[in-house]
C-alpha positions, 0 to 999 in steps of 0.5 A: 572491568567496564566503566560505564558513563550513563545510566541505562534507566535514564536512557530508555526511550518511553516511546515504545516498551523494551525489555532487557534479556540475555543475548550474545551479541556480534557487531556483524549479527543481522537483526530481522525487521519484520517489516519487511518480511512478507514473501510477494505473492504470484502475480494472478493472486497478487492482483486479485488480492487488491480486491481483498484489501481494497473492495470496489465501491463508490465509498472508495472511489472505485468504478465496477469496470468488467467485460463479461465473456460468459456465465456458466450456470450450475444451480439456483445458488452457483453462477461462475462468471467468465468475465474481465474484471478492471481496478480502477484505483491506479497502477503502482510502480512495483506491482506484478502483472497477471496473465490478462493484462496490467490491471485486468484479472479473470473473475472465476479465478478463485483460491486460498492463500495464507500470510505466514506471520512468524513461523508457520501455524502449527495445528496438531497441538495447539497447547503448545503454541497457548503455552508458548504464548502464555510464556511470552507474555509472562516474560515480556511483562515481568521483565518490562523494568529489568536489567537481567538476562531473560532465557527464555526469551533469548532462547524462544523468540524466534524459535518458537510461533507465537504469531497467528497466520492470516488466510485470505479467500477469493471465491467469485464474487465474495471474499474475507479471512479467516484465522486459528484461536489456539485457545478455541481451537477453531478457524474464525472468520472476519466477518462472521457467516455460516460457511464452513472451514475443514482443512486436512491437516498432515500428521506434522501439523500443516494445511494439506489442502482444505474445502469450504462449505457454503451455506446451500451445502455447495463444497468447493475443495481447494488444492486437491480434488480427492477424486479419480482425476486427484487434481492438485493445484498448489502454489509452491514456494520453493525456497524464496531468497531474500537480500539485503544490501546491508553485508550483502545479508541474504536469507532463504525461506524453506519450501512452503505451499501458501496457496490453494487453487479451487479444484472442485466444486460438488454441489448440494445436488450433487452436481460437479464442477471441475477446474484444471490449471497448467504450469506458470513459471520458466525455470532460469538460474541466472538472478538477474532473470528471475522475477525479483522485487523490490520489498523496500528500503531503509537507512539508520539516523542517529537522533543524538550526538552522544556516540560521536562523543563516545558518551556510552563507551565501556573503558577499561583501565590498561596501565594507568591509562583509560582503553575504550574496549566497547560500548554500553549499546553495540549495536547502535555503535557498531552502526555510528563506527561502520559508517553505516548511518545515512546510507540506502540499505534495499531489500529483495525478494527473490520468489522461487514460486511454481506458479499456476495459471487456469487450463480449463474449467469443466461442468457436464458437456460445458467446457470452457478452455484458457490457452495460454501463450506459447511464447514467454512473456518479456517483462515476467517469467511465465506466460499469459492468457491468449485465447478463451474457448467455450465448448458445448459437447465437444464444439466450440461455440464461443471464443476469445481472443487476447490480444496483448502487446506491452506498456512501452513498447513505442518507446525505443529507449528506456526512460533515464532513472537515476534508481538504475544505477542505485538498485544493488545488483540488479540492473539488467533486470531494472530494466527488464521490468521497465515493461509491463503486459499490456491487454490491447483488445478482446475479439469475439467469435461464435460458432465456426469462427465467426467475427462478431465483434471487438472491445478495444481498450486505450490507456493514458499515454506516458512511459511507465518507468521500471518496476524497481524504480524510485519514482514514487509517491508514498502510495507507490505510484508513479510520479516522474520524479526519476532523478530520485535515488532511494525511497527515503523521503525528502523529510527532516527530523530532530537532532539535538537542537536542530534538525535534521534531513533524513533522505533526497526522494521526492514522494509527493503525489502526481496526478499526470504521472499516476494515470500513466498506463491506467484504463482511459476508454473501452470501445464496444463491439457497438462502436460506442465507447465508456470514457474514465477521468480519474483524480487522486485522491483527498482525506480530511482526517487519518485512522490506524496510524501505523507508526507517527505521522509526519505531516498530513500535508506531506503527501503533495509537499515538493522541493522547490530550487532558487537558483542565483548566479554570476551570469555573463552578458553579451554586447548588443552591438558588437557582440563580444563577451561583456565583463560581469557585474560588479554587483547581482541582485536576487529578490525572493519573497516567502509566503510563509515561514521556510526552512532552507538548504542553502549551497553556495559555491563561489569561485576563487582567483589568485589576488596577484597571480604571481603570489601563489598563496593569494586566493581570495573569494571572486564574490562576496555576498550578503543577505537582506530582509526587505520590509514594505517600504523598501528597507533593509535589514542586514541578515548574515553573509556567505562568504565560505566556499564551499557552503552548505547550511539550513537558514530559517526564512520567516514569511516576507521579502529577502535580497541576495546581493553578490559584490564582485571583489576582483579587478582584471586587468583591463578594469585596472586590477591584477586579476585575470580571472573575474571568477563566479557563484553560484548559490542554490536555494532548496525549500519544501512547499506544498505543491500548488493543487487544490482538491475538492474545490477546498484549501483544507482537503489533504491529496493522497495517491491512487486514483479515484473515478472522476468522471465516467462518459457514456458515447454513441457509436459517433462519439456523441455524449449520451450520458456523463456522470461526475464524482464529488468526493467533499462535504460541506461543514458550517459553510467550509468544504471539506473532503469526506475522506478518511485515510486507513494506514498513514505510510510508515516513515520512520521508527523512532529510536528503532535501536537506541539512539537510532531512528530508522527511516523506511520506503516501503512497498505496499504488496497485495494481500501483506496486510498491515502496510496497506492504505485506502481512502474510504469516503462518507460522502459521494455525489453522483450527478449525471446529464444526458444529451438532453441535458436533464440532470439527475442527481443522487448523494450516498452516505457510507459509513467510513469511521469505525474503530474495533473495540479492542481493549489496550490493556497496556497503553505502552503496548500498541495493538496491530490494526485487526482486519475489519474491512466489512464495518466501513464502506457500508451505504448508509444512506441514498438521496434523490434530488430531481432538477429544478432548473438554474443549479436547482434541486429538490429531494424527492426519494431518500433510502436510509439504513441502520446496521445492526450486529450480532456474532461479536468476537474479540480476543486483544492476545490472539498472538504475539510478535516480538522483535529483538533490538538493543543489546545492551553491554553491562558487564563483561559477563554478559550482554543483554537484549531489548526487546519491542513487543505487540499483540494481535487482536482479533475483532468479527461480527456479523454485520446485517441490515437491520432496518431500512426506511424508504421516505418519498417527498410527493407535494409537500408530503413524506410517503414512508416505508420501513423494513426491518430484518432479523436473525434470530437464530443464535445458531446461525446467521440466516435471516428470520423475520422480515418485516416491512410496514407500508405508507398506508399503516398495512403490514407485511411479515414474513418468516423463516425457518431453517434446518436449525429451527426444524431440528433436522439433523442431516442438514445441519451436518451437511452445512445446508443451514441456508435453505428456507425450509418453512416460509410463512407471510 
């Protein structure tokens, strides 16, 4: 029989609900974290994918930077842009490189592609997964107290799908996600529009392929063309490797095609456009040459003693005598027995992916080729982007060329990374990623090949470090602190009464480090030139607070050393080594309260050297506090060698004092060593910064525009606009900023007992792990050479909160997607200058949104995580479990009004427009209505297939095209 010495009601932690079912346990079984189960996607879609997570806009900090090559014009509604599109929001450490170039993307790469949440979606019967859902739920809430066994959970949690996929869409100019309602057996779309989704769906219940129909009746088909060419161009993942360091725990992910290329557009006019793409990918077999990434970290802390002191241990009685044959939690137990607590634990993913890049894109006698390099790329195993020809009816009549080196290529050295030696087994491949595809310059050319200009581009200098290094802030990105050796942050936690230092990495954001490799100038075939500065950037409060934020400071928080020790003088006149003091003195003062690491380490010598068993300390030292008049106060001694403890130092003056016990023999002793110490005074501070001209703004990483200098062909400014990201409230500046997505730090009690620290990589396209800055406040001023000044403040509307209803506040919902309810421009003043810092507001644009089309579902789906076995018998085992929902929010989000006021000699001139949409079958616009300062009124109204009842466009999704306008 077991004994046990806890309760376990008593013990379950209130944090997050857990529930208890049946589960046969081994102390070796590897629990998945769904944290970190996300395959990365190809580098093209991955770097596309920023623009999905992170949209560019003024409110995010974010400049529209693009080289426009060629624009091929189809109809009145479809325009293919041939251009190279640059993000501005920073270089992160990990991120793979497309084929253009390190944070360039080709803007006609258009595509489909999928997150598998759970297992893959399943559509020919959706009953099933309702069923299973209901199910879930039912158990996971009936069971929420109970210390039975629950099969159905053990059985079915992760057999069965009950989280739904999320789907992304990069088409041109536009993109947004789509989902499947299993109870309405309908994709639904965040935001809401009148495109239609129709994917082909094989006999076993997968996406074949799928085509898109816009609101103009265009069809883009994406994977398979289905015509004479039957042009497929798929994305596969075949069987993608993920490994843990933790038992060297490996796992492979089944073949799964999660990407669909654009094929084929077929217009409303019946015109065809057609796209051809080519092979992406080098087959190697060797590991440490294929594309491998770092998906994060991880390290167990125990946040009580209790294991330690076999607390929770099952004994059983063996001849009178008490034998400790289990414990009550084995899994929390089996990490305190191995050993496994405080130690680095990584996580690799290890893509098998048939990637594809763009061969040619062909619309009547157009042809716009994408040659590709011969020779691989060495930082990644596929190819890049070398030259763009455009052909008119079998004749070149513009081309491109590309022209690519790598970022690092000057330095012949790899940079020292302490993380080399601590990335598992991959270091041949850490220092692989150490380069990155660096995009030099586009040249032009017309017809016959003639020269006819260049774009050059410069990049801030430095040396990037490799892409599996731990030099990172929180964010991600670069920030030189390569003595780091895990991604666990330099934080501390509660154990018992006292705290507790959870890892060593420094993750605090650098502004020098973080511009390193990001896009400094472009110069023109005019010879005039564009000029970027950046800053990081800064946030006043947090929303979609993933898991317990820490410290809103804790992104600019260092480590700050004090070093203190015996130092050896010279004699000035003769030369000669001088004994050592017989007394040091150290005074350091705290402007505030500090928690410290103390390490000390003093020197022993023999008292008498013919006594073996004489060994004193060298040194004794003391430690004062020091008032204003110069008074001490005794505090504590250190006197153990070696030492290594935490002493709080509250704010003032402090004296270290070292007396040197020992006496050589020329000073009259017997010693003949004098000895030494030396002690190391470790604090966290925030680094001395300020943002936003506010001591109250909070520093985040990536970047955000600075300025943007326009330059003649002299490099003589014509026109240089600067960013201000701050607000003033009651006198007091402030950032505008709002952060979405605080980092994941640490699961509280993730076992029981159990805290588990996390550094993860934040991929495009993950979703829930991704974090943005979004601004309610941007000034814009710019000075030309003539130094007029012009000045233009925008307000965006950067708060929003989905109106999900948490029926169970024990139960947190994930963040649904709601990208297009923030950033909105809101408002635009104009102020002209006044001379002398001067301004007056002469025009002011406000807006007011309005919405229609409002979806919610708090159950889309659920995600259920196995975690504490709990022993109660030697009958059986049971589980825990951490449950969320997946809620869903859309609408249709529209200009409902706008209202134009002009401030002309001390009078207000006002226009005001407001839309409706009135039809509640679509989302098309009805009446615009636009009323001018002179009382006159203008309306004009719309009407569409749904209004005129005509049924063959209605089919044909050509639901946008006015067919009626009257005024």
């Amino acid at each position: 029989m077991k004994i046990k010495r806890n309760s376990i009601l008593s013990a379950l932690p209130l944090s997050v609900l857990m529930l208890i079912s049946f589960n046969a346990y081994s102390q070796n079984q590897q629990i998945k974290d769904k944290k970190f189960d996300f395959i990365p996607k190809s580098p093209d879609v991955a770097s596309l994918g920023k623009y999905i997570d992170k949209p560019i806009s003024l409110s995010s900090g974010s400049a529209n930077v693009n080289i426009p090559l060629y624009s091929l014009n189809i109809n009145d509604n479809i325009s293919i842009p041939i251009n190279l599109i640059y993000n501005s929001q920073g270089v992160k450490v990990s991120e793979t490189v497309s084929s253009v170039g390190l944070g360039w993307d080709l803007s006609c790469l258009s595509f489909v592609t999928r997150n598998i949440r759970g297992k893959e979606d399943n559509y020919i019967d959706p009953d099933f997964y309702n069923q299973n859902n209901t199910l879930a739920k039912q158990n996971l809430a009936s069971n929420a107290t109970s210390t039975y066994p629950n099969a159905w959970l053990d059985q079915n949690s992760n057999a069965v799908d009950t989280e739904p996929d999320e789907f992304s869409v990069s088409l041109f100019n536009q993109s947004f996600k789509f989902y499947y309602d299993f109870k309405t057996q309908k994709f639904i779309q965040t935001p809401q529009s009148d495109i239609k989704i129709i994917p082909n769906i094989s006999t076993n219940g997968n996406i074949i392929d799928m085509k898109i129909v816009d609101t103009s009746g265009n069809t883009y088909y994406f994977g398979r063309s289905y015509d004479e060419d039957n042009n497929v161009a798929v994305v596969d993942e075949l069987g993608s490797i993920n490994i843990n360091t933790e038992s060297a725990y490996t796992s492979g992910v089944q073949p799964k095609i999660n990407t669909w290329h654009l094929v084929k557009i077929e217009t409303s006019d019946k015109k065809t456009v057609k796209f051809f793409y080519d092979e992406n990918y080098v087959p190697v077999t060797d590991m440490n040459k294929q594309n491998i990434q770092l998906a994060g970290q991880y390290k167990y802390m125990f946040n009580t003693l209790d294991f330690a002191n076999g607390t929770y241990n099952n004994v059983q009685w063996v001849n009178g005598n008490p034998v400790v044959v289990g414990n009550l939690y084995p899994v929390s137990y089996g990490i305190y027995s191995q050993n496994k607590e405080g130690i680095d634990y990584n996580i690799y993913s290890i893509p098998n992916t048939q990637d594809k890049i763009l061969k040619k894109i062909v619309y009547d006698k157009t042809q716009i080729e994408f040659e590709k390099s011969a020779m691989i790329r060495k930082d990644q195993n596929n190819y890049s982007y070398e030259k763009i020809n455009v052909k008119y009816d079998g004749r070149t009549v513009k081309s491109f060329s590309l022209n690519h080196t790598y970022f690092n290529d000057e330095y012949g050295f790899i940079s020292s990374d302490h993380s080399r030696s601590h990335n598992y087994i991959f270091s041949d491949y850490f220092d692989k990623s150490h380069y990155r595809l660096k995009l030099n310059s586009v040249s032009e050319y017309g017809i016959n090949n003639s020269f006819t200009g260049n774009y050059s581009f410069d990049y801030y200098a430095g040396q990037l470090p490799s892409k599996l290094s731990f030099a990172q802030d929180f964010f991600g990105y670069y920030n030189g602190k390569t003595t780091n050796t895990e991604l666990i942050p330099n934080v501390y936690f509660k154990l018992e009464n006292v705290y507790k230092k959870a890892g060593t990495a420094e993750r605090n954001v650098d502004l020098e480090f973080s511009k390193i490799g990001a896009l400094k100038s472009i110069t023109y075939p005019t010879k005039g030139k564009t000029e970027f500065e950046y800053e990081n950037h800064s946030f006043a409060g947090i929303s979609d607070i993933t898991e317990t934020p820490m410290n809103l400071d804790l992104f600019s928080i260092q480590t700050y050393n004090i070093e203190f020790a015996a130092e050896q003088s010279v004699d000035p006149n003769t030369g000669n080594i001088l004994p050592l003091n017989t007394v040091y003195e150290k005074e350091i003062e705290f402007n505030k309260d500090v928690t410290s690491d103390i390490s000390a380490d003093i020197q022993k010598v023999l008292q008498n050297p013919e006594n073996s068993n004489s060994w004193m300390n060298s040194f004794y030292i003391r430690v004062y506090k020091v008032d204003s008049n110069g008074n001490r106060t005794y505090l504590f001694p250190i006197s153990s060698t070696p030492s290594n403890f935490q002493h709080l130092f509250t704010q003032g003056k402090y004296l270290f004092e070292a007396t040197r016990m020992t006496h050589t023999v020329d000073e009259g002793g017997l010693q003949e060593e004098q000895g030494s110490f030396s002690i190391t005074i470790s604090y966290q501070d925030q680094a001395p910064f300020q943002i936003d001209n506010s001591p109250t703004s909070h520093i985040a990483g990536g970047l955000r525009i600075k300025s943007i200098t326009q330059k003649d062909t002299n490099d003589t400014t014509l026109l240089k606009t600067e960013y201000k990201y701050e607000d003033i409230i009651n006198g007091q500046k402030y950032s505008s900023g709002i952060l979405y997505g605080y980092p994941l730090l640490m699961s509280e009690d993730y076992y029981f007992g159990v805290n588990k620290f996390y550094g993860l990589i934040d991929f495009p396209l993950k979703g829930g792990s991704s974090h943005s800055i979004l601004y309610a406040k941007v000034t814009e001023e710019s000075v030309d050479n003539n130094q007029n000044i012009i000045r233009k403040i925008y307000h965006f509307d950067n708060n929003f909160i989905p109106p999900i209803n948490e029926t169970n506040s024990d139960v947190r919902l994930k963040t649904p997607n709601f990208g297009w309810r923030i950033g909105n421009l809101k408002e635009i003043e104009y102020y002209k200058s006044g001379g002398n810092n001067s301004f007056s507001l002469i025009k002011k644009d406000s807006i007011i949104y309005n919405q229609k089309g409002t979806f919610t579902s708090d159950e889309l789906g659920v995600s259920i995580e196995p975690r504490d076995v709990i022993s109660y018998t030697s009958l059986f085992d049971v589980t825990k479990y951490k449950y969320e929902y997946y809620p869903l929010y859309t609408d249709f989000n529209y200009e409902a009004t706008k209202i134009t006021k002009e401030y002309i000699d001390n009078a207000v001139v006002s226009t005001t427009t407001t839309n409706n949409f009135n039809n509640i079958n679509s989302y098309e616009l009805t009446v615009s209505k636009t009323q001018f300062p002179d009382g006159s009124i203008t309306e004009t109204n719309y009407q569409y297939a749904h209004e005129k009842n005509n049924q063959l466009l209605i089919s044909k999704n050509m639901i946008g095209i006015p067919l009626e306008t009257t005024v």
